[in-house]
C-alpha positions as CSV (number, residue, x, y, z in Angstrom):
1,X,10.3,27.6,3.0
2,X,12.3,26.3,5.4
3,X,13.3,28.4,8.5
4,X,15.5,27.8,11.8
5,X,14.0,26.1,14.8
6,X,14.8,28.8,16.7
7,X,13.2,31.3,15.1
8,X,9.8,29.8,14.8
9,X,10.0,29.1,18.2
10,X,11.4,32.7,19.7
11,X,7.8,34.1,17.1
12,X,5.6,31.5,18.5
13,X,6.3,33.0,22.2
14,X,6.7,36.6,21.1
15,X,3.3,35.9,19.9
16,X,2.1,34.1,23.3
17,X,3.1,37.3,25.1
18,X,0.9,39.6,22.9
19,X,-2.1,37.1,23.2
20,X,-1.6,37.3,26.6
21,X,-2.2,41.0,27.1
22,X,-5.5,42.1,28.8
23,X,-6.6,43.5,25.3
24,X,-5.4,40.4,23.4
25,X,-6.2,37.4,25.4
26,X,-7.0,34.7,23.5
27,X,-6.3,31.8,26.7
28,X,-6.4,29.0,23.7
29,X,-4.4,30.6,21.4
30,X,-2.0,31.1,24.0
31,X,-1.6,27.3,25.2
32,X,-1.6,26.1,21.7
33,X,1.6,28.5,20.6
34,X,2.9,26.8,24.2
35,X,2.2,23.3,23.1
36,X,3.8,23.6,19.5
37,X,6.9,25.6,20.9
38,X,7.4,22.1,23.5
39,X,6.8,20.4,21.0
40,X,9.4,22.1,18.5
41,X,12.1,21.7,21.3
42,X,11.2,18.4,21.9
43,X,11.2,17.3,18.2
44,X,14.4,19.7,17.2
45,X,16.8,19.7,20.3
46,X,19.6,21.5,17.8
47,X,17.2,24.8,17.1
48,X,19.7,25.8,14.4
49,X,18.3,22.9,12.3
50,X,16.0,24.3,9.4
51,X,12.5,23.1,9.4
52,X,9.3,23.6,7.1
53,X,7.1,25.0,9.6
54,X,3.9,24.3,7.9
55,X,4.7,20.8,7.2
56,X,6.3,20.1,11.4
57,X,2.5,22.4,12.3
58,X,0.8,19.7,10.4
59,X,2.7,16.6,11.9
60,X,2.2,18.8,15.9
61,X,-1.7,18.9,15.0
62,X,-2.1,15.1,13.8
63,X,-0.6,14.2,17.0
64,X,-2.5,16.4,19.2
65,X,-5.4,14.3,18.2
């Protein structure tokens, strides 16, 4: 299913904040969700475009190797 940039990316750091909480913190979690969001701005300057998250995750984790 394909979904806006934008949105991915405003859930990816809605979900950083929460990881980041005393009773949450999951330091790992947190930088990846950073990384991929850098990455999805990087890779989609126009955030209105529709992506397939799972397949851009996939491309962000065979470069992150």
């Amino acid at each position: 299913m394909e979904t806006r940039a934008s949105m991915i990316i405003q859930s990816h750091l809605s979900d950083a904040l929460i990881e980041m909480t005393p009773n949450g913190w999951d330091p790992m979690q947190v930088q990846e969700r950073l990384r991929f969001v850098k990455y999805l701005v990087h890779m989609f300057p126009d955030t209105n475009q529709k992506i397939d998250v799972d397949v851009v995750y996939e491309q962000f984790k065979l470069g992150d190797k």
